[in-house]
N, CA, C and O atoms as a GROMACS GRO file, in nm:
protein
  612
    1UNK      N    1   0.083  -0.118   0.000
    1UNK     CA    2   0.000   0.000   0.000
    1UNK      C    3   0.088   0.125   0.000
    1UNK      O    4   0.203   0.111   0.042
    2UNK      N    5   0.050   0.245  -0.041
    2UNK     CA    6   0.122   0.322  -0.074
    2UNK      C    7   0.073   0.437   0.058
    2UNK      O    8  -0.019   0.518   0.049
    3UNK      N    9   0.148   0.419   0.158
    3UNK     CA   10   0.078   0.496   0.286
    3UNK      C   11   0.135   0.655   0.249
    3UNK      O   12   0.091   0.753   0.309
    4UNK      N   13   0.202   0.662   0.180
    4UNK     CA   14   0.254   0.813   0.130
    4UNK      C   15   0.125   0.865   0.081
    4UNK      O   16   0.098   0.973   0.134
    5UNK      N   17   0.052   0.831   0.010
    5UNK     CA   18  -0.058   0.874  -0.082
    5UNK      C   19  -0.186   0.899  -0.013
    5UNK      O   20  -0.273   0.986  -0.024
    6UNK      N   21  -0.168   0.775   0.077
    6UNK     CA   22  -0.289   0.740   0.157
    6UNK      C   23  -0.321   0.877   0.243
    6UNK      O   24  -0.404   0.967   0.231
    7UNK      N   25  -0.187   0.845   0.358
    7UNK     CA   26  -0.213   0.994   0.426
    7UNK      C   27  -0.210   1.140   0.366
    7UNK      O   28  -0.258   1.234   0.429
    8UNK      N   29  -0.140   1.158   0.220
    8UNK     CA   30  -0.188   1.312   0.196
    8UNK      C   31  -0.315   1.303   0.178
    8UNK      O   32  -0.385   1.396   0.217
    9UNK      N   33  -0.373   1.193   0.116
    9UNK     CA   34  -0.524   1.252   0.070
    9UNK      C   35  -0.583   1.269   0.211
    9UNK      O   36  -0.676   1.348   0.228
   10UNK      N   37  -0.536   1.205   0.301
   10UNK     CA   38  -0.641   1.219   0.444
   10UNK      C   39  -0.620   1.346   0.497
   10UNK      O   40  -0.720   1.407   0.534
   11UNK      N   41  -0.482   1.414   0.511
   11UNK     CA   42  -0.431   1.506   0.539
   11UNK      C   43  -0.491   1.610   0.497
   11UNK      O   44  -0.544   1.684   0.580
   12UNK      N   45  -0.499   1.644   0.334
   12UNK     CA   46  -0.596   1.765   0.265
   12UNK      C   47  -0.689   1.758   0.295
   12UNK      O   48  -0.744   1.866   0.320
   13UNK      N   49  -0.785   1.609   0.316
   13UNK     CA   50  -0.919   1.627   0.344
   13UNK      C   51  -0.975   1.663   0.453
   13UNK      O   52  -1.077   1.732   0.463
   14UNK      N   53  -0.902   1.613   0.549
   14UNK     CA   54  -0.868   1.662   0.648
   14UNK      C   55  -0.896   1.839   0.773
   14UNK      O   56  -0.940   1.884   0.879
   15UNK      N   57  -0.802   1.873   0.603
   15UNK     CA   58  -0.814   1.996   0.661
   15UNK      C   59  -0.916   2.074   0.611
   15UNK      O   60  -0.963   2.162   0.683
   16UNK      N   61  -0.966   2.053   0.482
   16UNK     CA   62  -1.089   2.100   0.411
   16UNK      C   63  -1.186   2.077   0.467
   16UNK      O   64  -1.275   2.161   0.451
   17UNK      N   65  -1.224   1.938   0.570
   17UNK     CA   66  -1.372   1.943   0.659
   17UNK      C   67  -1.332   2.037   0.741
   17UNK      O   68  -1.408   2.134   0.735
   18UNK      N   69  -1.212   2.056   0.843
   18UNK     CA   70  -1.176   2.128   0.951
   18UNK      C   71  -1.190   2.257   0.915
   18UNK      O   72  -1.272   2.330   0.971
   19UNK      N   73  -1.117   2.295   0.825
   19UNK     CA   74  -1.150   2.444   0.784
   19UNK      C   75  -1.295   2.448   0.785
   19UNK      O   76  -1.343   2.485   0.892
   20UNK      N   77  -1.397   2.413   0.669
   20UNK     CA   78  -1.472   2.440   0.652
   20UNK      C   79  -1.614   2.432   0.782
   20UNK      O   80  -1.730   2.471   0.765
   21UNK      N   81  -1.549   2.365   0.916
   21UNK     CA   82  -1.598   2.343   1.046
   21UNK      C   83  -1.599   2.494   1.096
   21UNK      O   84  -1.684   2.573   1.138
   22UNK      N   85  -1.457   2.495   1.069
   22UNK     CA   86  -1.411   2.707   1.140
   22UNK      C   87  -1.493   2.767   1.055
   22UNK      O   88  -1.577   2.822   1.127
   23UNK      N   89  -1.520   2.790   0.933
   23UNK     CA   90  -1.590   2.875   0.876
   23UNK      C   91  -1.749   2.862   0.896
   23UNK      O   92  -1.805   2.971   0.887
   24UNK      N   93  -1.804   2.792   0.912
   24UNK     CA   94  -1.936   2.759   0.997
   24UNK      C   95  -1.934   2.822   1.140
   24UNK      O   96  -2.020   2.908   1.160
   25UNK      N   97  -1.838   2.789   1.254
   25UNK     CA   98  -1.842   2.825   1.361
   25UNK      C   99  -1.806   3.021   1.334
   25UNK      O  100  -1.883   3.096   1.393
   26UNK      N  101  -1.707   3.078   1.257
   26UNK     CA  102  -1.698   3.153   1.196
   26UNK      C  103  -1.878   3.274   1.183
   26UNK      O  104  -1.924   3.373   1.241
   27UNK      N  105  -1.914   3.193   1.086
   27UNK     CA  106  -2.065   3.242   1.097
   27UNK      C  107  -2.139   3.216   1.142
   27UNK      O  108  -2.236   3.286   1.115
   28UNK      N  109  -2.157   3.148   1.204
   28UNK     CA  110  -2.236   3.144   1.400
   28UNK      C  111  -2.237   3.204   1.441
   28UNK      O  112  -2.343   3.246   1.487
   29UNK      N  113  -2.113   3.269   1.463
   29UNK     CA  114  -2.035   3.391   1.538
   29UNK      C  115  -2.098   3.529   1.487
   29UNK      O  116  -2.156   3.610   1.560
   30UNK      N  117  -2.078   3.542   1.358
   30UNK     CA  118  -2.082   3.622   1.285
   30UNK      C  119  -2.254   3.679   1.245
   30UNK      O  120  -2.285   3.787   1.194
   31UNK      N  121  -2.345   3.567   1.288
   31UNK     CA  122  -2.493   3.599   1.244
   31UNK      C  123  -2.541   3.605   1.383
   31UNK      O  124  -2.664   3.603   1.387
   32UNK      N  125  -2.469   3.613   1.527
   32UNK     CA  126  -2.490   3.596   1.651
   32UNK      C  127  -2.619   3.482   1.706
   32UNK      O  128  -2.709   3.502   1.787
   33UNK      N  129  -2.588   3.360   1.626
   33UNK     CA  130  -2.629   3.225   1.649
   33UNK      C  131  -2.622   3.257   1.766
   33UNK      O  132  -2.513   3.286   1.816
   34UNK      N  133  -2.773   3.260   1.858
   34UNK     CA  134  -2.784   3.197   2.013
   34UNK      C  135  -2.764   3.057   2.065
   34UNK      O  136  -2.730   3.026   2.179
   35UNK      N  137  -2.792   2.976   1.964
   35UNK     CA  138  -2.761   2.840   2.027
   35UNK      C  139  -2.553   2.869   2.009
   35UNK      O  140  -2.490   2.770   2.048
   36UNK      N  141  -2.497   2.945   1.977
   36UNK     CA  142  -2.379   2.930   1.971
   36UNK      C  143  -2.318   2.984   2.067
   36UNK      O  144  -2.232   2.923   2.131
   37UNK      N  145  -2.366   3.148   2.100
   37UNK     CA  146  -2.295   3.255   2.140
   37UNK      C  147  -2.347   3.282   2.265
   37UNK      O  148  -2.290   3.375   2.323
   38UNK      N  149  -2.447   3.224   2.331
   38UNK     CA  150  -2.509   3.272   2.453
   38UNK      C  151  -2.417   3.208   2.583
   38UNK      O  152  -2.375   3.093   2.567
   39UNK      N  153  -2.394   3.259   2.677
   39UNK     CA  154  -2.335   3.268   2.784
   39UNK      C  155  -2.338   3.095   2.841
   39UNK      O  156  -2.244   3.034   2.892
   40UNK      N  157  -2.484   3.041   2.812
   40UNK     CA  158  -2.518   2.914   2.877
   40UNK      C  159  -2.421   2.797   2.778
   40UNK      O  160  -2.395   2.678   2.796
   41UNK      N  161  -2.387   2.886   2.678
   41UNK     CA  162  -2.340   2.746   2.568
   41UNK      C  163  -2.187   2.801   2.538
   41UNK      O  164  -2.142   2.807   2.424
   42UNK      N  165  -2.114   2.840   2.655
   42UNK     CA  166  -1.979   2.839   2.630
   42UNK      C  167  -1.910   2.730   2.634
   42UNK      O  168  -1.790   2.754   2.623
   43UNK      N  169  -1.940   2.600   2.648
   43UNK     CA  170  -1.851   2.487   2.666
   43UNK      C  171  -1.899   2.444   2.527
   43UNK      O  172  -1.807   2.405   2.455
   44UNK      N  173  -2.003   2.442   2.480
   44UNK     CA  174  -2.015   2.438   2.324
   44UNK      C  175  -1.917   2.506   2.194
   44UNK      O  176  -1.870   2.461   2.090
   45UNK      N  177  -1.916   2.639   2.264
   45UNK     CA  178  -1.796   2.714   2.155
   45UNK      C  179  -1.723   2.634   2.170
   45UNK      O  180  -1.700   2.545   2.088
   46UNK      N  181  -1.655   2.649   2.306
   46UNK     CA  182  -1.530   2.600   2.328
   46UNK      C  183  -1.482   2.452   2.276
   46UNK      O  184  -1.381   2.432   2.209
   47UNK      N  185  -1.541   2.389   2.304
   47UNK     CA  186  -1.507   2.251   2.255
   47UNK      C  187  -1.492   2.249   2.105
   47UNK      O  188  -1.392   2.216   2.042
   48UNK      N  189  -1.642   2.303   2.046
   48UNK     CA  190  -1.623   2.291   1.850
   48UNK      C  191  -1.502   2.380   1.817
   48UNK      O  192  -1.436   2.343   1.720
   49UNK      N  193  -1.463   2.482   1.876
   49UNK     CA  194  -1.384   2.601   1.866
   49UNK      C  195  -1.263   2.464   1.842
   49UNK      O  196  -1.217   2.449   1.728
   50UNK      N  197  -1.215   2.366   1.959
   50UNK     CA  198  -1.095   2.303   1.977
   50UNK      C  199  -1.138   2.144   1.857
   50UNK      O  200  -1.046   2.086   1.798
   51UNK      N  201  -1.227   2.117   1.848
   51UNK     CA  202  -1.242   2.037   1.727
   51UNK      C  203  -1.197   2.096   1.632
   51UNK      O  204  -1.104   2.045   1.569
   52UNK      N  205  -1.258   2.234   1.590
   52UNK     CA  206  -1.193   2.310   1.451
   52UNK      C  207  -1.077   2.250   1.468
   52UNK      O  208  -1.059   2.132   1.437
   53UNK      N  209  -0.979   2.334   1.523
   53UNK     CA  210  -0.844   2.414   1.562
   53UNK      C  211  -0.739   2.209   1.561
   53UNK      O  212  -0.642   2.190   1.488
   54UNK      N  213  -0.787   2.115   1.641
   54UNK     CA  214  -0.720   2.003   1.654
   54UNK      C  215  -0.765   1.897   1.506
   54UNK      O  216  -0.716   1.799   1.448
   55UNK      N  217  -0.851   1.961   1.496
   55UNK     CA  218  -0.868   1.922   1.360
   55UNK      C  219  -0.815   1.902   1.245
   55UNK      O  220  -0.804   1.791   1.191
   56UNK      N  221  -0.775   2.016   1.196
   56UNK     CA  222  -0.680   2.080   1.100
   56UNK      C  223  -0.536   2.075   1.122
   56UNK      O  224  -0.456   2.068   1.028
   57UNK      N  225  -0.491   2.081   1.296
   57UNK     CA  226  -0.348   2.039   1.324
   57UNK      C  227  -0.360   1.918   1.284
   57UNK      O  228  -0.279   1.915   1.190
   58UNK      N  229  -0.411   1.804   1.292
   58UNK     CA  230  -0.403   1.679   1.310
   58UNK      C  231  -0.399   1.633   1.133
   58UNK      O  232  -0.316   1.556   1.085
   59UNK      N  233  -0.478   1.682   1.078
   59UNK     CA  234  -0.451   1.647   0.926
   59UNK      C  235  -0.339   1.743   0.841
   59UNK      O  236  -0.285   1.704   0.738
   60UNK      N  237  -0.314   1.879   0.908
   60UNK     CA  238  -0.182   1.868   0.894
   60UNK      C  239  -0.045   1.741   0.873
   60UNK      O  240   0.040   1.697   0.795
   61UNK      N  241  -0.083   1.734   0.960
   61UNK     CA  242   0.010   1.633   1.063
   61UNK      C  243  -0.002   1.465   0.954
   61UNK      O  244   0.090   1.382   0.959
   62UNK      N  245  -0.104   1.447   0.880
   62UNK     CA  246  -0.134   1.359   0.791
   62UNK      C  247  -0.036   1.378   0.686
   62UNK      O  248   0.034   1.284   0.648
   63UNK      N  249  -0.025   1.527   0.626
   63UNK     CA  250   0.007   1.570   0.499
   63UNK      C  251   0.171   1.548   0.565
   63UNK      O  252   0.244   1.469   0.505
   64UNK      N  253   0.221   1.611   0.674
   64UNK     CA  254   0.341   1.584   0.670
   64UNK      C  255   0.410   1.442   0.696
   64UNK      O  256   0.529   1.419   0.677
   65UNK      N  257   0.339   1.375   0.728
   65UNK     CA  258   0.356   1.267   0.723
   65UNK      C  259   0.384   1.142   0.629
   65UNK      O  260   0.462   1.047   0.637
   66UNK      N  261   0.271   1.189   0.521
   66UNK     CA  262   0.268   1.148   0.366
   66UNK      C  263   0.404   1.194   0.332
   66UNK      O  264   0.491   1.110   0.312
   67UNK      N  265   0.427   1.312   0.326
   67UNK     CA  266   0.597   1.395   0.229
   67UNK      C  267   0.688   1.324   0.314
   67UNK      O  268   0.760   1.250   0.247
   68UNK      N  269   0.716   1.316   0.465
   68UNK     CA  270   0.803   1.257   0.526
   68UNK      C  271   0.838   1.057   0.484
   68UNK      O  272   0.941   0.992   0.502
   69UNK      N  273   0.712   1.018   0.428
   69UNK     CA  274   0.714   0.889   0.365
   69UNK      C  275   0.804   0.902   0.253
   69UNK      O  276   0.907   0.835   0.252
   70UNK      N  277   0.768   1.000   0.132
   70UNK     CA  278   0.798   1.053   0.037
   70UNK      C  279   0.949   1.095   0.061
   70UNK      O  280   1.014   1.085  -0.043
   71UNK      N  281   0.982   1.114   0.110
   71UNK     CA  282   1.159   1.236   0.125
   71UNK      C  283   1.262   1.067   0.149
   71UNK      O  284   1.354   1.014   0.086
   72UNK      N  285   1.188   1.032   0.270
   72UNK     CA  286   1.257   0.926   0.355
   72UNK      C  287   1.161   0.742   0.349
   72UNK      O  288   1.124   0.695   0.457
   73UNK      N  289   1.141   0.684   0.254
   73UNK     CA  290   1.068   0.621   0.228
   73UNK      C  291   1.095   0.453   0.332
   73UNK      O  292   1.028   0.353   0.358
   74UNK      N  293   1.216   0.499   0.358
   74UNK     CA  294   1.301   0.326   0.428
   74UNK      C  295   1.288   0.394   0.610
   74UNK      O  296   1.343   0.327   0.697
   75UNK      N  297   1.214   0.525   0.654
   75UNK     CA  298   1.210   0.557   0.789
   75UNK      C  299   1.096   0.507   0.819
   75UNK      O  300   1.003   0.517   0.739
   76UNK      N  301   1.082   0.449   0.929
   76UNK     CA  302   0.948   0.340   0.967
   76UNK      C  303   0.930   0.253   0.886
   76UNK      O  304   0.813   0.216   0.886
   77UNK      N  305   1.014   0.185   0.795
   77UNK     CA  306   0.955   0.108   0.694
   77UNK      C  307   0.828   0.012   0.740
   77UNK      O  308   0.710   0.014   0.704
   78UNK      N  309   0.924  -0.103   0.868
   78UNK     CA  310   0.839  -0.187   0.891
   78UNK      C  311   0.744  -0.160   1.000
   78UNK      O  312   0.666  -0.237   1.055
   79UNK      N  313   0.768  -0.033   1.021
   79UNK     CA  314   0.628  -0.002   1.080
   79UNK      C  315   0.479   0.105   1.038
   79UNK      O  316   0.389   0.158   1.102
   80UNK      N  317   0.521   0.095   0.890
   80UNK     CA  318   0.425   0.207   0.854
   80UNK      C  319   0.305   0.131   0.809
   80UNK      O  320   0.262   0.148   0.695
   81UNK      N  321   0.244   0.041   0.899
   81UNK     CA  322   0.083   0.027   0.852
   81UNK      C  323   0.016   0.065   1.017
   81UNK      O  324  -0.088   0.111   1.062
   82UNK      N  325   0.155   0.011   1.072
   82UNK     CA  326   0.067   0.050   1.235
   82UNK      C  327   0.098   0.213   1.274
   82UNK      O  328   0.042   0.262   1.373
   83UNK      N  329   0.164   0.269   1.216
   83UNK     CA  330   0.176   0.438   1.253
   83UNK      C  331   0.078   0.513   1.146
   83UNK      O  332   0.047   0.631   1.161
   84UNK      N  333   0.032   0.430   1.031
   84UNK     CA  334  -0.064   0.468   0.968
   84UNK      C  335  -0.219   0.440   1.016
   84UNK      O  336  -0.312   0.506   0.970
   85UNK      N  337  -0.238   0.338   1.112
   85UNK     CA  338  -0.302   0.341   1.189
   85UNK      C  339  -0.359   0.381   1.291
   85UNK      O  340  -0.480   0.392   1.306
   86UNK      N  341  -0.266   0.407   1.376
   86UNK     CA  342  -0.240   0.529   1.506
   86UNK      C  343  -0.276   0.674   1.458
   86UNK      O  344  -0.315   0.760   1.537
   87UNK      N  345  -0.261   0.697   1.327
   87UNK     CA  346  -0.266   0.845   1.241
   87UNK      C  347  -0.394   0.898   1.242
   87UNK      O  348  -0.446   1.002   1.281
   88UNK      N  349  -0.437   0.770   1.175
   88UNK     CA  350  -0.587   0.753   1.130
   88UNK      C  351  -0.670   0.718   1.271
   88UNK      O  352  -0.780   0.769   1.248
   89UNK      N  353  -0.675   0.678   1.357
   89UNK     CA  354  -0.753   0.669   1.448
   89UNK      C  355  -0.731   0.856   1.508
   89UNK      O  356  -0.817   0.943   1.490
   90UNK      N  357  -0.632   0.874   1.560
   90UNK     CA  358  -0.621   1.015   1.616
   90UNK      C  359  -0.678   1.082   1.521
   90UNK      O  360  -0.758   1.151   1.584
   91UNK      N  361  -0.691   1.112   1.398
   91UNK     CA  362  -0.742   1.205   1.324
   91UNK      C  363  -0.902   1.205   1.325
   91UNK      O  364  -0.982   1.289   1.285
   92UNK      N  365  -0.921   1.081   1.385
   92UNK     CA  366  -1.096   1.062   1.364
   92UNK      C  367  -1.146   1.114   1.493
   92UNK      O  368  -1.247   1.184   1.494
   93UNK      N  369  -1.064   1.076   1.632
   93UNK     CA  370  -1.110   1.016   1.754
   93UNK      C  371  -1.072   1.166   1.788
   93UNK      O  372  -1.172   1.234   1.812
   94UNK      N  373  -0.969   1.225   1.794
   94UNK     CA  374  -0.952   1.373   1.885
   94UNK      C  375  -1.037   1.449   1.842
   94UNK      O  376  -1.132   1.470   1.918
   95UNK      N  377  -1.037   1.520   1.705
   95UNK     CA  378  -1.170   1.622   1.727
   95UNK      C  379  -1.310   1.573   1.730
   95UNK      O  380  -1.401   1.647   1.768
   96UNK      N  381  -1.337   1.414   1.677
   96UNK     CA  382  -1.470   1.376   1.728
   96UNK      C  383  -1.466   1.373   1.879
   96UNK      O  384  -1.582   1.375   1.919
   97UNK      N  385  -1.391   1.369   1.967
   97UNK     CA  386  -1.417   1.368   2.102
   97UNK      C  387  -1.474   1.506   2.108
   97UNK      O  388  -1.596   1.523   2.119
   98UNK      N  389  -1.372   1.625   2.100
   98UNK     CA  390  -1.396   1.755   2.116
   98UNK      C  391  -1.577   1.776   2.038
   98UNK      O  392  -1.684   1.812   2.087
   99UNK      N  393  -1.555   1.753   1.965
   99UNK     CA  394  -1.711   1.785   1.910
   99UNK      C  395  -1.803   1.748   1.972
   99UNK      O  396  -1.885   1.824   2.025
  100UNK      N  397  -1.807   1.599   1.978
  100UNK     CA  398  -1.933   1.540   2.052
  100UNK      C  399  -1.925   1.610   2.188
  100UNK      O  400  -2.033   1.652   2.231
  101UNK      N  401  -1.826   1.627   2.255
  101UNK     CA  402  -1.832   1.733   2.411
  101UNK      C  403  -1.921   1.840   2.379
  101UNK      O  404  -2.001   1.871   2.467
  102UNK      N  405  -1.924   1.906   2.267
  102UNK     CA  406  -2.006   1.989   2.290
  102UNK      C  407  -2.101   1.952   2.210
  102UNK      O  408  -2.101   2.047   2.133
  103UNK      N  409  -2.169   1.893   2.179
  103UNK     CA  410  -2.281   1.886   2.133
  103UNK      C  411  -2.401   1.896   2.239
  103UNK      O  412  -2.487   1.981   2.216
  104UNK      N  413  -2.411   1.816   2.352
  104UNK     CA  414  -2.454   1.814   2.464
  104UNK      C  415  -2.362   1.802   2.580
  104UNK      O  416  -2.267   1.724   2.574
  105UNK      N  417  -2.389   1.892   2.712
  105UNK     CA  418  -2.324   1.902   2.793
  105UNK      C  419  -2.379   1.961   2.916
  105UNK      O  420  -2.478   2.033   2.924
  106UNK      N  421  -2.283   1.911   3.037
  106UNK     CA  422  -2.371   1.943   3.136
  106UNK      C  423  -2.314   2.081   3.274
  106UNK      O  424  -2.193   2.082   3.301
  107UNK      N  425  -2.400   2.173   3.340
  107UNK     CA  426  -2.344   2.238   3.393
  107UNK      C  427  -2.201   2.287   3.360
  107UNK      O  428  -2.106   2.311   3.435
  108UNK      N  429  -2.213   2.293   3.229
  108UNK     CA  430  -2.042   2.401   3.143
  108UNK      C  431  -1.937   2.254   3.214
  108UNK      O  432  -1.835   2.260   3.284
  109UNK      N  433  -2.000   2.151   3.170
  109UNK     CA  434  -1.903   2.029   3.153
  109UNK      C  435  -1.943   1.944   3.034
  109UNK      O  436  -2.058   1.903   3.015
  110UNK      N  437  -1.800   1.911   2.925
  110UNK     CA  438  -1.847   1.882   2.842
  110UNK      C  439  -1.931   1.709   2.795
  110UNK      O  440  -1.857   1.618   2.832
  111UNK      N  441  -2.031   1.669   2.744
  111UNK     CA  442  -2.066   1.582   2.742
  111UNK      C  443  -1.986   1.436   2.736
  111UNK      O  444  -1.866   1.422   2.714
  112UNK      N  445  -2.068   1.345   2.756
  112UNK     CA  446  -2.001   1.212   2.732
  112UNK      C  447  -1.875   1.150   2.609
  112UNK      O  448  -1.791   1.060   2.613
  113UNK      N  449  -1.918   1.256   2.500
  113UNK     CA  450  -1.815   1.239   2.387
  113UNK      C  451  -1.694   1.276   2.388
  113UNK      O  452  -1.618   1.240   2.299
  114UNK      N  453  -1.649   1.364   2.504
  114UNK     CA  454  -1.521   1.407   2.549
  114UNK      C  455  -1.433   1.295   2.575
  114UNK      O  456  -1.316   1.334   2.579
  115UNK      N  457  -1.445   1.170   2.593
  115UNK     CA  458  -1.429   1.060   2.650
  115UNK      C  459  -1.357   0.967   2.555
  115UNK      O  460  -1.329   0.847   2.568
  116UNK      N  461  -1.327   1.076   2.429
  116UNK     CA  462  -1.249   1.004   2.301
  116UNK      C  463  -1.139   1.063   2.276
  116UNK      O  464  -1.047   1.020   2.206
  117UNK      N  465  -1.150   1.199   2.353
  117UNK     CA  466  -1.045   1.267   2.338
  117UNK      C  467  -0.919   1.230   2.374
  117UNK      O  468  -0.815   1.268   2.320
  118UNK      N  469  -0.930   1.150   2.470
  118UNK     CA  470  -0.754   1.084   2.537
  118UNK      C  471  -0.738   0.944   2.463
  118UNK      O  472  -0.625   0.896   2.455
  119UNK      N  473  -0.848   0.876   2.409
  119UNK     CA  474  -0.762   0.761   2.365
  119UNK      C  475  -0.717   0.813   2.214
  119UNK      O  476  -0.632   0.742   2.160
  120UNK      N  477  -0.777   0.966   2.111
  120UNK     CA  478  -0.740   1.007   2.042
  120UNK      C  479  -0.565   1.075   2.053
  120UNK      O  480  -0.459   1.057   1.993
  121UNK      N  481  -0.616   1.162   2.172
  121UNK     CA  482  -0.446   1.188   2.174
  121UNK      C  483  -0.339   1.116   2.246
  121UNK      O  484  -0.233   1.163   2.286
  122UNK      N  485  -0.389   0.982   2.259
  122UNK     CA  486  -0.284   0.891   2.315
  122UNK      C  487  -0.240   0.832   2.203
  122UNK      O  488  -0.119   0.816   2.189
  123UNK      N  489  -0.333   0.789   2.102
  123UNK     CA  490  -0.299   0.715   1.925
  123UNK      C  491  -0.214   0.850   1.878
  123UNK      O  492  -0.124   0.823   1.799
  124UNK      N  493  -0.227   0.991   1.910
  124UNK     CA  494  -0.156   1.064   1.822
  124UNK      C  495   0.016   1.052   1.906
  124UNK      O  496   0.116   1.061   1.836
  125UNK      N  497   0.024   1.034   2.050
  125UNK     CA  498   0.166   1.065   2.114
  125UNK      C  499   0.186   0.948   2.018
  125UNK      O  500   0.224   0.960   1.901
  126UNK      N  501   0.161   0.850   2.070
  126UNK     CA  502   0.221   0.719   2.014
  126UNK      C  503   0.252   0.711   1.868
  126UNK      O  504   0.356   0.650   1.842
  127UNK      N  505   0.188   0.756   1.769
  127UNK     CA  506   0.263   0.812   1.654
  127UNK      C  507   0.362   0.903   1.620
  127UNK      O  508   0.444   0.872   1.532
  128UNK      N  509   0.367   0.985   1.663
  128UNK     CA  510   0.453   1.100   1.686
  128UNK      C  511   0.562   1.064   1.745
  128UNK      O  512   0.646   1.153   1.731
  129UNK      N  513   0.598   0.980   1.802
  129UNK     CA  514   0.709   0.945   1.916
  129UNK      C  515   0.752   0.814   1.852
  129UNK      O  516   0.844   0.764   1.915
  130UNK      N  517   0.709   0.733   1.731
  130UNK     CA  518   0.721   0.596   1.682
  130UNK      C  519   0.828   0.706   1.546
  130UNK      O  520   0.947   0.684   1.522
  131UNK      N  521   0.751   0.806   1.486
  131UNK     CA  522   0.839   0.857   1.374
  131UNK      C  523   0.942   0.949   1.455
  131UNK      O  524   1.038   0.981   1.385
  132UNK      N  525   0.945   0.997   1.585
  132UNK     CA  526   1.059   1.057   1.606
  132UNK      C  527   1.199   0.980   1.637
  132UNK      O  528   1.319   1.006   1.626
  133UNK      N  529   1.125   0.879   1.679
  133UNK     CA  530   1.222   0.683   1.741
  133UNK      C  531   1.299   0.695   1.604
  133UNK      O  532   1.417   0.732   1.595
  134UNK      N  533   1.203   0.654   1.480
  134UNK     CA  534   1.266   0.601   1.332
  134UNK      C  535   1.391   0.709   1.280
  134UNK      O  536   1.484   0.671   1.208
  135UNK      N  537   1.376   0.857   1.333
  135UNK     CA  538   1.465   0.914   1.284
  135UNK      C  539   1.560   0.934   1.332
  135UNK      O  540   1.652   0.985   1.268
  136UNK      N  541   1.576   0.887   1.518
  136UNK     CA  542   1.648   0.899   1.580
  136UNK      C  543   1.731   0.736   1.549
  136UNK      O  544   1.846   0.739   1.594
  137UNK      N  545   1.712   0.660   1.512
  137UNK     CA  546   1.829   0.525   1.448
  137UNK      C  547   1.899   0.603   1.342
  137UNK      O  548   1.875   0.701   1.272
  138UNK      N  549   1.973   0.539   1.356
  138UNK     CA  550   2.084   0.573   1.198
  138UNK      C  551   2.071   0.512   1.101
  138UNK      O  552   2.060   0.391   1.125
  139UNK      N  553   2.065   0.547   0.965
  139UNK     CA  554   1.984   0.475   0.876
  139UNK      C  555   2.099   0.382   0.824
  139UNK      O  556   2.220   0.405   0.818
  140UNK      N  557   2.017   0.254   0.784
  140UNK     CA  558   2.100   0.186   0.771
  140UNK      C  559   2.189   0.141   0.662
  140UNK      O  560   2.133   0.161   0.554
  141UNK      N  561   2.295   0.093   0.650
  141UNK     CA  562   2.391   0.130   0.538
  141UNK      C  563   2.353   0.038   0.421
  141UNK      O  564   2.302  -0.074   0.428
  142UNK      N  565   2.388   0.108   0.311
  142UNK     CA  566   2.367   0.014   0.155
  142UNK      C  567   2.461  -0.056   0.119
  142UNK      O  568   2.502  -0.041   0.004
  143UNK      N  569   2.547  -0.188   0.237
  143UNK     CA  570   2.641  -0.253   0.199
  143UNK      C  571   2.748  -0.204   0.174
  143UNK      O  572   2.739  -0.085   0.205
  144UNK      N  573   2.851  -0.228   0.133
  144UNK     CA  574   2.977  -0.190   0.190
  144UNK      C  575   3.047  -0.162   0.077
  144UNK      O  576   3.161  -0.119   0.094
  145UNK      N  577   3.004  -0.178  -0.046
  145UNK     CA  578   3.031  -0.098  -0.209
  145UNK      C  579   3.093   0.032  -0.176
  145UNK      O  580   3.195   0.081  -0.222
  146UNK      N  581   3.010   0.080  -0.084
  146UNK     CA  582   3.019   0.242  -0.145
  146UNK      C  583   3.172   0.223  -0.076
  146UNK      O  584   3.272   0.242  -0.147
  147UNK      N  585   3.186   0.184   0.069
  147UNK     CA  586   3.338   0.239   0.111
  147UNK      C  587   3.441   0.139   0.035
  147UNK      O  588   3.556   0.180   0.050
  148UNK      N  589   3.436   0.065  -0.013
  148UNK     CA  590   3.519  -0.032  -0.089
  148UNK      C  591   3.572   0.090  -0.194
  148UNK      O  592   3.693   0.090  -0.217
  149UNK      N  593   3.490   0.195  -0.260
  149UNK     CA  594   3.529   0.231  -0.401
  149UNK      C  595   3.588   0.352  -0.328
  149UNK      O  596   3.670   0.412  -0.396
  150UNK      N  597   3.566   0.400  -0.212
  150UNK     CA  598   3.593   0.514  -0.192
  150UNK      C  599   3.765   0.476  -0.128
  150UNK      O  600   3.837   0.572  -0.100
  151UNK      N  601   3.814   0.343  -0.112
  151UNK     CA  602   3.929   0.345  -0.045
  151UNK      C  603   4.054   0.300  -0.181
  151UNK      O  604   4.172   0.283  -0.150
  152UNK      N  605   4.012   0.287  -0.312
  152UNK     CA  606   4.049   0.301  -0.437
  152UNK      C  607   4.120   0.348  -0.430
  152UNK      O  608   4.124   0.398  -0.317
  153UNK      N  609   4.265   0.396  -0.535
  153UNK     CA  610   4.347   0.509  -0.579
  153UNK      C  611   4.279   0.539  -0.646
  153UNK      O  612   4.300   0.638  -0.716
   0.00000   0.00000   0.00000
């Protein structure tokens, strides 16, 4: 599978629902939506506000991921279906946590859907820290050609 490809497309798309989340919350704002803007439904902003916002970092985070496949294709080799996994769950699970928190919520605490938010950003450390591991090895050598020719007259 070509996880380079895989994650940009998730990455752009990514950010095109997310954006287009901010630009909705955007004009909520902007048409002074009461179910949005009223004092009783600040844990509502707040939460969709951090769905936007983790949203769009997170499929960021797709796209660079894809080019980082792309640049460095042998970094994570044998682990790029399970860090493509970990990717893809955090990208679904963190701002659906944040969202569903506010969809319903209680006494300016956010609802039951908040409750996705940590196993989302626990799939994202654990990715993030699996490609920082891969770059921190030294990559490994292409056999011993190259210094053989280089010790030549």
């Amino acid at each position: 599978m070509d996880y380079a490809r895989r994650h940009l497309q998730i990455g752009w798309w990514s950010m095109l629902v997310f954006a287009t989340l901010g630009l909705v919350l955007e004009s909520l704002h902007g048409f002074k939506v009461r179910f949005y803007l009223d004092v009783s439904n600040d844990t509502r902003r707040l939460m969709w506000t951090l769905a936007h916002a983790h949203g769009t970092l997170v499929g960021a985070i797709n796209v660079l991921f894809g080019l980082t496949l792309r640049v460095s294709p042998s970094i994570a080799e044998a682990r790029q279906q399970s860090l493509s996994k970990l990717l893809i769950g955090a990208t679904i699970l963190l701002p659906l946590g944040f969202f569903l928190g506010g969809v319903s919520f209680y006494a300016g605490d956010p609802g039951l859907g908040i409750l996705l938010l940590p196993v989302g950003a626990m799939l994202l450390l654990a990715a993030l820290y699996s490609i920082a591991r891969a770059f921190a090895q030294p990559p490994a050598e292409k056999g011993s050609k190259r210094s053989s020719r280089s010790s030549r007259p």
